[in-house]
C-alpha positions as CSV (number, residue, x, y, z in Angstrom):
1,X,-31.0,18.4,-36.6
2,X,-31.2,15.0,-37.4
3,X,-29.0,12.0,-35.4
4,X,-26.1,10.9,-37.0
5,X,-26.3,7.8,-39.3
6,X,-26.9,4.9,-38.0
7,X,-24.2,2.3,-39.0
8,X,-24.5,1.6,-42.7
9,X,-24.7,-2.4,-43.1
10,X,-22.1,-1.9,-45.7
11,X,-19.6,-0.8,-42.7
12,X,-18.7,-4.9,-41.9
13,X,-16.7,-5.2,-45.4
14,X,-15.4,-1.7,-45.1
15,X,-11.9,-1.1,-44.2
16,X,-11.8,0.8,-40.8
17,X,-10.0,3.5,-40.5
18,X,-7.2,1.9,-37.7
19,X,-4.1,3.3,-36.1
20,X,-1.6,1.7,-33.8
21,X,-1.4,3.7,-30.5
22,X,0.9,2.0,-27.3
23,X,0.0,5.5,-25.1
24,X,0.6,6.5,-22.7
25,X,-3.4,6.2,-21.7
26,X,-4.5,8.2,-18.6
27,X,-7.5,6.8,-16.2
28,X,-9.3,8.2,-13.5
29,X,-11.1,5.9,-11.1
30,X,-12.1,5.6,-7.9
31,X,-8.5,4.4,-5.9
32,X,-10.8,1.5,-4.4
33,X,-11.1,0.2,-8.0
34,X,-9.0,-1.6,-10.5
35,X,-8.0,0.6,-12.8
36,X,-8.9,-2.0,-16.1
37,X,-12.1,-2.3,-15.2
38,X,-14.2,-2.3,-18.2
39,X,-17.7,-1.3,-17.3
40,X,-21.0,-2.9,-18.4
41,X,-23.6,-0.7,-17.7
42,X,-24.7,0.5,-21.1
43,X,-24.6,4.4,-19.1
44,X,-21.6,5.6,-21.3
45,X,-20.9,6.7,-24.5
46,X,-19.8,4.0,-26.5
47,X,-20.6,1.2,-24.0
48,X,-22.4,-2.3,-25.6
49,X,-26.1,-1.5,-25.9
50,X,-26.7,-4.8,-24.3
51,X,-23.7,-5.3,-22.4
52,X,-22.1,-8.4,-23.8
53,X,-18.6,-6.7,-23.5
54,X,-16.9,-4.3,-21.3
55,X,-15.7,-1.0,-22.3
56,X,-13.0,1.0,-20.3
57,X,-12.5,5.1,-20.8
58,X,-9.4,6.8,-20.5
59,X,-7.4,10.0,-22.2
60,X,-4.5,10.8,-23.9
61,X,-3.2,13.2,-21.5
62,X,-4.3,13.9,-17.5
63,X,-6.2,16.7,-19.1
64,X,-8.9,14.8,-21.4
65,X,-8.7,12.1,-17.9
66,X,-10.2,15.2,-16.0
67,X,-12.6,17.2,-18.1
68,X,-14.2,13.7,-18.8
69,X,-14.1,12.6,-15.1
70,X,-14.8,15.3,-13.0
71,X,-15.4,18.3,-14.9
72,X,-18.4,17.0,-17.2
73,X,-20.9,18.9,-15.5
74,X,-22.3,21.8,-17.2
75,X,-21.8,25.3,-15.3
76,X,-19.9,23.4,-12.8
77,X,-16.4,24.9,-12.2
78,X,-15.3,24.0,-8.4
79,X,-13.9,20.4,-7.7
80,X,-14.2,19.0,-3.8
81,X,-11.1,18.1,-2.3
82,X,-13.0,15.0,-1.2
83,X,-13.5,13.9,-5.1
84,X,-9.6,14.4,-5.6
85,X,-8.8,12.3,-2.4
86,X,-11.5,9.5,-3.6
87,X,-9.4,9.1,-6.8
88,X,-6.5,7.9,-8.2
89,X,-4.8,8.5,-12.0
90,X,-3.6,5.4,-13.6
91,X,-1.0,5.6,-16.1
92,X,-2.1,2.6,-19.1
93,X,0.3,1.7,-21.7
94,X,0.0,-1.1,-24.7
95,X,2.1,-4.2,-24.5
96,X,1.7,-3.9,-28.3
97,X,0.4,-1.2,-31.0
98,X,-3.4,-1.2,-29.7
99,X,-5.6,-0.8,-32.8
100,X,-8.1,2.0,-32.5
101,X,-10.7,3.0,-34.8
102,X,-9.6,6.9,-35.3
103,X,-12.7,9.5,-35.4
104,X,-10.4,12.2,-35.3
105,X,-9.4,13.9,-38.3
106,X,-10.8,12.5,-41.8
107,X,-12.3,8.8,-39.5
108,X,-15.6,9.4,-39.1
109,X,-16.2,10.1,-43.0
110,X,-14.3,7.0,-44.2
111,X,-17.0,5.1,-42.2
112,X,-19.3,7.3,-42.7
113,X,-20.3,9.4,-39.7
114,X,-20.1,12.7,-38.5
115,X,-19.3,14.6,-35.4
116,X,-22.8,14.2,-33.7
117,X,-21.7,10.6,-33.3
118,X,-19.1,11.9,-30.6
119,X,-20.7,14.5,-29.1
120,X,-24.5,13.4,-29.6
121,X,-27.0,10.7,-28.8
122,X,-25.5,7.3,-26.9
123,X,-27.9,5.7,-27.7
124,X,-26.7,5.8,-31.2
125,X,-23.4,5.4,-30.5
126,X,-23.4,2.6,-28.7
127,X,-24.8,0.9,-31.6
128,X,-21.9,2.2,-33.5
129,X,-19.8,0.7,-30.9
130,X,-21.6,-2.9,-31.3
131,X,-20.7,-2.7,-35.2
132,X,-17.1,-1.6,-34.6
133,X,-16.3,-4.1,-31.7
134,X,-18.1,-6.6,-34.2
135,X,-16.2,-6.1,-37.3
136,X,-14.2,-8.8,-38.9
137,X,-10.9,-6.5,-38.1
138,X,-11.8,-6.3,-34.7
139,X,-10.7,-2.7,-33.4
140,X,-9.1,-3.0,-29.6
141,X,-11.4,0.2,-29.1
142,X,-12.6,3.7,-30.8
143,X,-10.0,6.9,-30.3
144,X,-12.4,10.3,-30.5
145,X,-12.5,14.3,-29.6
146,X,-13.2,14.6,-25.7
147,X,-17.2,16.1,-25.8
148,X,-16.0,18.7,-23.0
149,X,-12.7,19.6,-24.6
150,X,-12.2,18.8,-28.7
151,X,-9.0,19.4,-28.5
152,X,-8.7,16.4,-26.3
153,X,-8.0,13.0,-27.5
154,X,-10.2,10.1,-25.7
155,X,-10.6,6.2,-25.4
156,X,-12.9,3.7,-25.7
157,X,-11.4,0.3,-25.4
158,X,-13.1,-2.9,-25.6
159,X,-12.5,-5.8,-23.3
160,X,-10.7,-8.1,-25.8
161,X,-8.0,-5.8,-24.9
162,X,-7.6,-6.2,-21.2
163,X,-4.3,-8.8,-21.5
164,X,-2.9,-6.2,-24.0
165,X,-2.5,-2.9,-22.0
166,X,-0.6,-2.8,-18.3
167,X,-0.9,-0.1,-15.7
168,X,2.5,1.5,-15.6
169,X,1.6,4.1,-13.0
170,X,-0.6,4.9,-10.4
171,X,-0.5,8.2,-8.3
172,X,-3.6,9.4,-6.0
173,X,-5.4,12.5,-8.3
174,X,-4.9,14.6,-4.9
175,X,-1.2,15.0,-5.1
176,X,-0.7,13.9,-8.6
177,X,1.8,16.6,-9.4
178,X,0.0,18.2,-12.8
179,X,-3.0,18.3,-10.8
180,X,-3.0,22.4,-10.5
181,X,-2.0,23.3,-13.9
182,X,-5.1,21.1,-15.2
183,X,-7.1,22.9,-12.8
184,X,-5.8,26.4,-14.0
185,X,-5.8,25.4,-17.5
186,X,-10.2,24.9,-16.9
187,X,-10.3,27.3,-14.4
188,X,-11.2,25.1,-11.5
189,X,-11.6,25.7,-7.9
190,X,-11.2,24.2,-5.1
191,X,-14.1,24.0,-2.4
């Protein structure tokens, strides 16, 4: 099966296919960490191929936050208590409409993608991240299907956008109170 297009050069004068989202956002991170950090490690799906800019990952809802976090290993289905007492959830909300890129729904068309561009190589995607953060409408980040849970909605938001979102919320993930419903809802133990 062949990778999914690379950015057309056509995409810089093409309008992007933006909505305005103020969240909530949901982040898990390490409790000894800010929770806006915007890594630079080129390790991550839509992270800058060279790092020049910082991108920070989050979910619409604690479950997207988890699946992405801690349940992205495959055949894994048991969580250490130690990982939940390690972490913290972070509630993020815009101080104004945040301006993602949407590659849910009919998004990834318009621009001329597929699916494979979310789920696939990130290599690839992170060069489609370099256009997008690029473009002369400059997106605040890229809103996509979760990889381990389509029906989720994640986040990819560049660092331009750090002065425009707030943490409203933070709760440790151990006695965040949704924690075992989102553990019954993937069928998670814990060990």
């Amino acid at each position: 099966m062949p990778l999914s297009p690379h950015p057309p050069p056509a995409l810089a004068r093409k309008k992007l296919p933006i909505i305005r989202f103020n969240g909530p956002l949901f982040r898990i991170h390490r409790t000894e960490d800010n929770p806006l950090h915007f890594g630079r490690r080129m390790l991550h799906r839509f992270d800058s191929p060279d790092g020049k800019y910082g991108v920070l990952y989050a979910g619409e809802d604690l479950f997207c936050a988890f699946i992405e976090t801690l349940g992205h290993e495959p055949g894994r289905d048991l969580v250490e208590m130690r990982d939940l007492e390690i972490c913290s959830v972070a509630t993020l909300e815009g101080k104004r409409g945040l301006r993602l890129v949407d590659f849910c729904g009919s998004g990834l068309a318009k621009v001329g993608a597929d699916a494979r561009l979310c789920v696939g190589d990130y290599h690839l995607a992170q060069q489609w991240s370099q256009a997008l953060h690029d473009h002369t409408e400059r997106p605040d980040g890229i809103r996509y299907p979760s990889r381990r849970d389509p029906s989720r909605i994640s986040v990819a938001l560049f660092h331009r956008c750090r002065s425009a979102i707030r943490v409203t919320n933070s709760i440790e993930l151990a006695w965040h109170p949704d924690l075992s419903t989102v553990l019954d809802h993937y069928e998670f133990g814990l060990a």
